[in-house]
DODO-574658 format. One record per residue (C-alpha): residue number from 0; residue in three letters; x, y, z. Coordinates in steps of 0.25 Angstrom, whole numbers, plus 5000, padded with zeros to 4 digits. Last residue first. Layout:
+-----+-----+------+------+------+
:   k :   r :   px :   py :   pz :
+-----+-----+------+------+------+
: NUM : ALA :    X :    Y :    Z :
...
+-----+-----+------+------+------+
//
This chain:
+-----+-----+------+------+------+
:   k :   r :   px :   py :   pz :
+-----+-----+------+------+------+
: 305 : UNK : 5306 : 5857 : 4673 :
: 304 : UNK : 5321 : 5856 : 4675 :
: 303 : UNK : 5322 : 5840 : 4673 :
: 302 : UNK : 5317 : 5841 : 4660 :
: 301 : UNK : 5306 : 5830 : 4657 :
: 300 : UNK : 5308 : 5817 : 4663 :
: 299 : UNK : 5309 : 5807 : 4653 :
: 298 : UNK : 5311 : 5814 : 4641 :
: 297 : UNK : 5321 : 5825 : 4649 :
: 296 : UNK : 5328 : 5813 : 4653 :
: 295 : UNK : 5330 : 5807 : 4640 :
: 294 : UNK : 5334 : 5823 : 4635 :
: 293 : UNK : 5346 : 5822 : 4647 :
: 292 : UNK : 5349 : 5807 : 4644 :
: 291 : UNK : 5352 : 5810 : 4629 :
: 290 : UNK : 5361 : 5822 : 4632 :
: 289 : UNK : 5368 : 5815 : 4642 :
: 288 : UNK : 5372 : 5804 : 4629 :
: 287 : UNK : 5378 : 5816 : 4621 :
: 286 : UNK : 5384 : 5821 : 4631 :
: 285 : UNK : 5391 : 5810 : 4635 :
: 284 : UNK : 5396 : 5805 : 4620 :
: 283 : UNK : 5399 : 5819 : 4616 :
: 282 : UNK : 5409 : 5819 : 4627 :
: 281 : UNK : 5416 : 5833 : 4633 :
: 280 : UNK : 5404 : 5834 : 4643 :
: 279 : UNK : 5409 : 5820 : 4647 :
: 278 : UNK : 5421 : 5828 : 4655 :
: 277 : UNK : 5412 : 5834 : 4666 :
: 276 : UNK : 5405 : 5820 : 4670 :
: 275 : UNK : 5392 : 5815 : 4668 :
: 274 : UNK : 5379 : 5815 : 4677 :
: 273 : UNK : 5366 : 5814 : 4672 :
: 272 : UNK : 5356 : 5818 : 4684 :
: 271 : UNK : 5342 : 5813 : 4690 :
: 270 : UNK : 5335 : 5824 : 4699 :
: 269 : UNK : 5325 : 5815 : 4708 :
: 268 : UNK : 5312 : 5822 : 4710 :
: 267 : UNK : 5308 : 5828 : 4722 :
: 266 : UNK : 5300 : 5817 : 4731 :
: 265 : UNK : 5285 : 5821 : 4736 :
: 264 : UNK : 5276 : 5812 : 4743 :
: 263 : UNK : 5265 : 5801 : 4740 :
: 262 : UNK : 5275 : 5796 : 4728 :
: 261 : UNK : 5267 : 5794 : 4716 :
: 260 : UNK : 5262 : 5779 : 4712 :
: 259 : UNK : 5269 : 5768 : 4703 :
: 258 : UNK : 5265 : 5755 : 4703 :
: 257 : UNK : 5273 : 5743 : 4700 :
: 256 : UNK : 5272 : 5729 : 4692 :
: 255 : UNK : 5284 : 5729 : 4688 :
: 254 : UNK : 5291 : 5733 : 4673 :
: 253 : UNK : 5282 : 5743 : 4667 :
: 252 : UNK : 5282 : 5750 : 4682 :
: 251 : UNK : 5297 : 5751 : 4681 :
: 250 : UNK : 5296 : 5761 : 4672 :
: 249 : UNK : 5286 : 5770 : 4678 :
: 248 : UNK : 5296 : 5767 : 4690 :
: 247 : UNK : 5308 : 5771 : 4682 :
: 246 : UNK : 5303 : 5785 : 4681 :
: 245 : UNK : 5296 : 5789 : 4693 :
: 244 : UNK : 5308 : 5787 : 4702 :
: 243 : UNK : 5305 : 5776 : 4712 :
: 242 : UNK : 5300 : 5775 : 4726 :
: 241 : UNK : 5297 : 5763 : 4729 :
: 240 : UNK : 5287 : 5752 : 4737 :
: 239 : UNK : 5287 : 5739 : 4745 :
: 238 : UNK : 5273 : 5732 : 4744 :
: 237 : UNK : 5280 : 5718 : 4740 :
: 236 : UNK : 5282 : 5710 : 4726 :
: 235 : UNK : 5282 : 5722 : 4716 :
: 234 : UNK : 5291 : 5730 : 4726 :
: 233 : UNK : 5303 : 5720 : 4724 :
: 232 : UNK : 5304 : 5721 : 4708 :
: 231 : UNK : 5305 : 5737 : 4710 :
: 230 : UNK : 5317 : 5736 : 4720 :
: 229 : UNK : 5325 : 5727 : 4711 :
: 228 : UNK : 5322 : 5736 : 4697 :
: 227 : UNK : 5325 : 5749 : 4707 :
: 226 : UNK : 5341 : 5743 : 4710 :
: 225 : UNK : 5349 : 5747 : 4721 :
: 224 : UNK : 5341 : 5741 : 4733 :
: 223 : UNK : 5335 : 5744 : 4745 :
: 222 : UNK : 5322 : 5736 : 4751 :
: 221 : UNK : 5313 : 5740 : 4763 :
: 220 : UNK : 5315 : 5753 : 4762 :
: 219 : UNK : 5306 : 5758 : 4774 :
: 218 : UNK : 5304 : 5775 : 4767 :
: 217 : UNK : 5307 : 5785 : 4777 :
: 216 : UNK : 5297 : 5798 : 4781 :
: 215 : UNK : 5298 : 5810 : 4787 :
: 214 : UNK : 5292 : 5817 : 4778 :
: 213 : UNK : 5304 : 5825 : 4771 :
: 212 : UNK : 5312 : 5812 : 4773 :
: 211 : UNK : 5301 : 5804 : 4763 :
: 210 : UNK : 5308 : 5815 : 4752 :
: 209 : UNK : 5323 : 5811 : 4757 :
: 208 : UNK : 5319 : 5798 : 4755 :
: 207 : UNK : 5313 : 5798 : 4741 :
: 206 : UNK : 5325 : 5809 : 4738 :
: 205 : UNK : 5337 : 5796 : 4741 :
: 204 : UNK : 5343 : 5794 : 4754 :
: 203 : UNK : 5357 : 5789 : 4750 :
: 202 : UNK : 5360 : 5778 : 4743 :
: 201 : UNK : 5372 : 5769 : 4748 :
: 200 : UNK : 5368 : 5757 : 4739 :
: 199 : UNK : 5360 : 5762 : 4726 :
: 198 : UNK : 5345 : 5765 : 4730 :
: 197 : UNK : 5333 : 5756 : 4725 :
: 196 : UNK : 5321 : 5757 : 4737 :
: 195 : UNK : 5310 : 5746 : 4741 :
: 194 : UNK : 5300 : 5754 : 4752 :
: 193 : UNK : 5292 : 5749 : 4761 :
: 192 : UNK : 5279 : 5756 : 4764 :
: 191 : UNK : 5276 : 5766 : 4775 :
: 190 : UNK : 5282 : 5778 : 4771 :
: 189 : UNK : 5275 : 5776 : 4757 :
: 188 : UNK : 5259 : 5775 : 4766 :
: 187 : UNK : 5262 : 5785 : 4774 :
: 186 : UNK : 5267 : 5795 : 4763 :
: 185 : UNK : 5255 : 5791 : 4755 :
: 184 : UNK : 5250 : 5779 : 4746 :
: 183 : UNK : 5236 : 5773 : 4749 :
: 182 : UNK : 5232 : 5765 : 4738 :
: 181 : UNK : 5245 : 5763 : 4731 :
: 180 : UNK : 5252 : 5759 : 4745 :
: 179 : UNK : 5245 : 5746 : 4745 :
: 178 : UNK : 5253 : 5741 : 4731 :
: 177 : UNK : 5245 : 5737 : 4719 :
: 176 : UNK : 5256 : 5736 : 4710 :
: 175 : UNK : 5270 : 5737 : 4716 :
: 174 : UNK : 5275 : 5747 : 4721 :
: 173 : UNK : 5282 : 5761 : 4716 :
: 172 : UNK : 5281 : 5776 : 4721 :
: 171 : UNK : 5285 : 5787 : 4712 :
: 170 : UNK : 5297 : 5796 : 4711 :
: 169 : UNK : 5301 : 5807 : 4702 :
: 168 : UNK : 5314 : 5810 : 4693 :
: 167 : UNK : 5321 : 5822 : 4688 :
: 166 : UNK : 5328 : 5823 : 4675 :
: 165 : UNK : 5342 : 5827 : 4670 :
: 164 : UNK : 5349 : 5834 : 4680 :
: 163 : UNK : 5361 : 5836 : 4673 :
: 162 : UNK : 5377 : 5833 : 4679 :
: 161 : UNK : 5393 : 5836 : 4678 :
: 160 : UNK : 5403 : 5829 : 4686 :
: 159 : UNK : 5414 : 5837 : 4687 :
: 158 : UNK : 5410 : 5845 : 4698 :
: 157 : UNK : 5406 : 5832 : 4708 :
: 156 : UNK : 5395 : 5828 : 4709 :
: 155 : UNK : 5383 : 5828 : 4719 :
: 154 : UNK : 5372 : 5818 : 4714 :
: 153 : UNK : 5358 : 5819 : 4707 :
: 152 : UNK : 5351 : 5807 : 4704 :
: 151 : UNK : 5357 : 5800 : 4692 :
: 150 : UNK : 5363 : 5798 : 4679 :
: 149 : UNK : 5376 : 5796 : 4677 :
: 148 : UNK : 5385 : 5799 : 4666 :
: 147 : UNK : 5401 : 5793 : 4659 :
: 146 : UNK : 5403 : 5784 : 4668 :
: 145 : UNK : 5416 : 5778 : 4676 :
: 144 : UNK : 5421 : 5789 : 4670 :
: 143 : UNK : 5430 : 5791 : 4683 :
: 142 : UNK : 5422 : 5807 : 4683 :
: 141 : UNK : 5410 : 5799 : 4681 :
: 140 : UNK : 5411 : 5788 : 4691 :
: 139 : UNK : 5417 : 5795 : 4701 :
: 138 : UNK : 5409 : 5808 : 4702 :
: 137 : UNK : 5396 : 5799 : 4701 :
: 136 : UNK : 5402 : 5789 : 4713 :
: 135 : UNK : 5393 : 5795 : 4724 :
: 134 : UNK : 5381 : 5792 : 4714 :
: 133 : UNK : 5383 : 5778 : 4712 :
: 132 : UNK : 5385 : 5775 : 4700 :
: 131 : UNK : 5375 : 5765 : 4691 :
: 130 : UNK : 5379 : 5758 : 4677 :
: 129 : UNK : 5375 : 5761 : 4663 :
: 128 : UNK : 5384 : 5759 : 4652 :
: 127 : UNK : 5377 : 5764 : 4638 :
: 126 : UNK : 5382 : 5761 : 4625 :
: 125 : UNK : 5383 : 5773 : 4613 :
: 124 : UNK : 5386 : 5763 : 4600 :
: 123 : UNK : 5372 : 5763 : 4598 :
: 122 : UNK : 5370 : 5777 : 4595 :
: 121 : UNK : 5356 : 5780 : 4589 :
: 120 : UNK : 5347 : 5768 : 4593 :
: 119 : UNK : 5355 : 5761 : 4603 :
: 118 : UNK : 5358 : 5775 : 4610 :
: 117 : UNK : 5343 : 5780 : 4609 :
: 116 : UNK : 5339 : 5764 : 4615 :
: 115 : UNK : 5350 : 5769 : 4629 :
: 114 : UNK : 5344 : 5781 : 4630 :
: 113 : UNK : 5328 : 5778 : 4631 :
: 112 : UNK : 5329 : 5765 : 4638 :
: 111 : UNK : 5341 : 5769 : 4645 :
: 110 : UNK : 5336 : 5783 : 4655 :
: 109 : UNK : 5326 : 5779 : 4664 :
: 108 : UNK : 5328 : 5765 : 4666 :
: 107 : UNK : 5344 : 5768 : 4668 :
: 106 : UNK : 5340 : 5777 : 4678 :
: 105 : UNK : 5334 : 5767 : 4687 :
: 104 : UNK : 5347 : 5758 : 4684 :
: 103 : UNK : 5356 : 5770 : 4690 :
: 102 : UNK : 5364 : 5776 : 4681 :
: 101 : UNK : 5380 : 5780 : 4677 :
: 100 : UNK : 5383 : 5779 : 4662 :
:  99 : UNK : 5394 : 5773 : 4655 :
:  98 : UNK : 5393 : 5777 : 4641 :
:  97 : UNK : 5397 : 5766 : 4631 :
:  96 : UNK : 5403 : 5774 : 4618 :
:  95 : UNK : 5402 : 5774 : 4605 :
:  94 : UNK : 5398 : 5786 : 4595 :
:  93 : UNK : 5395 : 5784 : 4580 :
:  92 : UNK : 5380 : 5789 : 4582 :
:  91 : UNK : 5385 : 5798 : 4590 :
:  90 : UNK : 5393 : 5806 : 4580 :
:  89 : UNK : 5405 : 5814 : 4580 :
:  88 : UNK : 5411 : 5812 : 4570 :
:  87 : UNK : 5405 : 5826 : 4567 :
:  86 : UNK : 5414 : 5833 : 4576 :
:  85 : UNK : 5405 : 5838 : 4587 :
:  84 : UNK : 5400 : 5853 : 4583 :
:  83 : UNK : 5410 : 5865 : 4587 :
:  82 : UNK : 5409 : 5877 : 4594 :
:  81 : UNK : 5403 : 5870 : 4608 :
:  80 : UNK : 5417 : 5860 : 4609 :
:  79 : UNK : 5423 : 5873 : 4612 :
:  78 : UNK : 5414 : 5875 : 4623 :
:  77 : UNK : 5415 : 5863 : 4628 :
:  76 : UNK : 5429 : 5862 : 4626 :
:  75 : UNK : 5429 : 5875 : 4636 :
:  74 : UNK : 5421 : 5867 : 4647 :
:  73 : UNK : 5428 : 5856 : 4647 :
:  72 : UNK : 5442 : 5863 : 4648 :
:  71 : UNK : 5436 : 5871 : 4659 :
:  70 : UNK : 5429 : 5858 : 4668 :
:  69 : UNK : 5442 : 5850 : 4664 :
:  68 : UNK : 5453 : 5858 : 4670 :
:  67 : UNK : 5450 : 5855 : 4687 :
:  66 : UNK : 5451 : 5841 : 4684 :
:  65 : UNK : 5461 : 5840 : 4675 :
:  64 : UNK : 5468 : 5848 : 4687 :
:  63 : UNK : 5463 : 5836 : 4697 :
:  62 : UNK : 5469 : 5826 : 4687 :
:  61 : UNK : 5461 : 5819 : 4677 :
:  60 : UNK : 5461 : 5804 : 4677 :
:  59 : UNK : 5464 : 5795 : 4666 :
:  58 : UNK : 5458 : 5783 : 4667 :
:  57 : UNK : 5465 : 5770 : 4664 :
:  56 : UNK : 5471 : 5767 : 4676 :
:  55 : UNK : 5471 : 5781 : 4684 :
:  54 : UNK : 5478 : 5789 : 4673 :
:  53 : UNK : 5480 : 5806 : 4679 :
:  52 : UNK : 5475 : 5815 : 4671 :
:  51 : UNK : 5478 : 5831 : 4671 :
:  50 : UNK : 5494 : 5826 : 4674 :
:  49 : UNK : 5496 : 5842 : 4678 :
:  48 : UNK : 5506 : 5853 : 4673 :
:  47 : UNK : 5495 : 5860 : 4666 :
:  46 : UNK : 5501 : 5862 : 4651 :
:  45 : UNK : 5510 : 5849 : 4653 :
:  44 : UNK : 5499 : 5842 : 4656 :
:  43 : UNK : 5490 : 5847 : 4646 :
:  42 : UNK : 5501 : 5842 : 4636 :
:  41 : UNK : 5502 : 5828 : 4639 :
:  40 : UNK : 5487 : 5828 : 4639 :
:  39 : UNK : 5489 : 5831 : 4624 :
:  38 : UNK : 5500 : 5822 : 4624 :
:  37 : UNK : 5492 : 5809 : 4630 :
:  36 : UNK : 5480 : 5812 : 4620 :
:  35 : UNK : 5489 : 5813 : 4608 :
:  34 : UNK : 5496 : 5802 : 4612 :
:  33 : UNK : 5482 : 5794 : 4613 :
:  32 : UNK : 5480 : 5798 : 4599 :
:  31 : UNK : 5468 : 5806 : 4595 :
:  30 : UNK : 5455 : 5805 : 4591 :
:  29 : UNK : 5448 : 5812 : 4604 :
:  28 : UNK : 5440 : 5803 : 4610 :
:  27 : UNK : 5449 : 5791 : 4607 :
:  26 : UNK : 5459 : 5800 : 4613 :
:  25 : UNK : 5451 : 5802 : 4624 :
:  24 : UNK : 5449 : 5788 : 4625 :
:  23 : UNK : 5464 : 5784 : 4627 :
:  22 : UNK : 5467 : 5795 : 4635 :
:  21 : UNK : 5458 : 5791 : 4644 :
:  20 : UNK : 5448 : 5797 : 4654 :
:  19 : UNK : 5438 : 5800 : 4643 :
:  18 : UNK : 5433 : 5814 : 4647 :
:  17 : UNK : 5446 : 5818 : 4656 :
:  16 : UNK : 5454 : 5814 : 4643 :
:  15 : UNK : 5444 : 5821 : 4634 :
:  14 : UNK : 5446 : 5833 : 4641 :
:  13 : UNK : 5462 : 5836 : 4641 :
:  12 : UNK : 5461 : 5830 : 4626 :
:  11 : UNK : 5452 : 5842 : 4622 :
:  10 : UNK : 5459 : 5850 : 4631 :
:   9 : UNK : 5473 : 5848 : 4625 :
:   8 : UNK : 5465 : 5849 : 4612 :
:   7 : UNK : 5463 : 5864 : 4616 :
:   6 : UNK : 5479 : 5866 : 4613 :
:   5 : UNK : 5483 : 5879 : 4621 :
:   4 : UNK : 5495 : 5887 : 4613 :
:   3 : UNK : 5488 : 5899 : 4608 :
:   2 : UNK : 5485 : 5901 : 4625 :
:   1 : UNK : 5468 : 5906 : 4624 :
:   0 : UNK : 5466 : 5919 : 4629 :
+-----+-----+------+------+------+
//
């Protein structure tokens, strides 16, 4: 039974807090007073005998209890949030915010053109900030709000961190133009070439490696480096070769002259995820905007179940 004397905007301020990691922009948030926000929290405190945030310059970190209380209190303003319409003032068209999003430069190509003209046409006050995290600092980067998503291969996380597969990605050989290895491509004839590789610094082996493993097989990278535009521009000038999800190298084929040609063995697809941390389920804003990169995905790459 619910206790006559519990105020649920306690909650309401409790989450928005964790959510914005300020008083000051959870009041913003919420309409209210920066007082009203510090009392409200004042009282919580009280109530659970904790600091429930703890400030670290000007972020206010929530304390290992916080912690703990979030997934609950989340989950049952969800639900209540789910009886009522947003507020009508509520409109998107009037919304602005710059949304810091974490992605590599290949995935930028994949998802921007589409996304980034639907937000100057419809809601032009929405910016995008795009920049890439490395996978090890995911957990930091969104739970810190360093960044609001990331979108990237799969990557353990912690439980917090919420994700979606949102598409699956195939690869393809890419040369230059009248490349030897067209007329005679095989297993033999891959593992022989040089190969020209993009990989951030410290990468792992990736899923084309681990596929040649299966046949015993390593690829000679003759040149690694973290950018795919820099590794494209060299293979057009020698007979080095790449492996390149399917996507970007249809589009970089209208920007060198490249050829593309199937893989002479089999590599799983690559499961590509939108990650975004627990709290943003709370924001309109975040929601909003994963809903519009889940349905791009699903027009570019079908559903990732099927």
């Amino acid at each position: 039974m619910l206790h006559s004397k519990i105020d649920l905007n306690l909650f309401l301020v409790l989450a928005t807090v964790y959510q914005e990691g300020s008083i000051t922009a959870a009041a913003h948030r919420l309409h209210l007073t920066q007082p009203a926000i510090s009392h409200a929290l004042s009282r919580l405190r009280k109530k659970y005998d904790d600091p429930l945030f703890i400030r670290q310059g000007r972020k206010m970190i929530p304390s290992a209890l916080c912690q703990q209380m979030l997934p609950d209190v989340v989950a049952a303003l969800q639900l209540l949030n789910g009886t009522f319409t947003l507020p009508a003032e509520f409109d998107m068209t009037k919304q602005q915010r710059t949304v810091k999003m974490g992605m590599r430069d290949i995935l930028e190509t994949t998802f921007f053109p589409q996304l980034v003209t639907d937000l100057q046409t419809n809601t032009p006050n929405i910016a995008i900030n795009s920049f890439q995290v490395n996978t090890q600092d995911f957990d930091q980067a969104l739970m810190q709000q360093d960044v609001d998503m990331i979108i990237d291969v799969l990557t353990p996380t912690q439980q917090e961190i919420r994700s979606q597969l949102i598409c699956n990605e195939g690869f393809s050989l890419v040369c230059r133009t009248n490349h030897p290895i067209l007329n005679d491509l095989s297993l033999t004839s891959y593992a022989s070439a040089t190969h020209a590789l993009a990989a951030q610094k410290g990468a792992k082996v990736n899923i084309v490696d681990m596929a040649l493993a299966q046949h015993q097989i390593s690829r000679n990278i003759a040149l690694q480096c973290e950018h795919y535009i820099a590794a494209v521009s060299v293979i057009t000038r020698c007979d080095m070769i790449m492996t390149l999800p399917n996507t970007y190298a249809h589009f970089l084929q209208g920007k060198f002259p490249i050829a593309i040609a199937p893989l002479p063995f089999e590599v799983p697809p690559l499961p590509i995820h939108l990650y975004w941390h627990q709290r943003a389920e709370l924001d309109p804003i975040n929601n909003w905007l994963r809903e519009k990169i889940i349905n791009i995905a699903k027009e570019r790459f079908g559903s990732p179940d099927a």
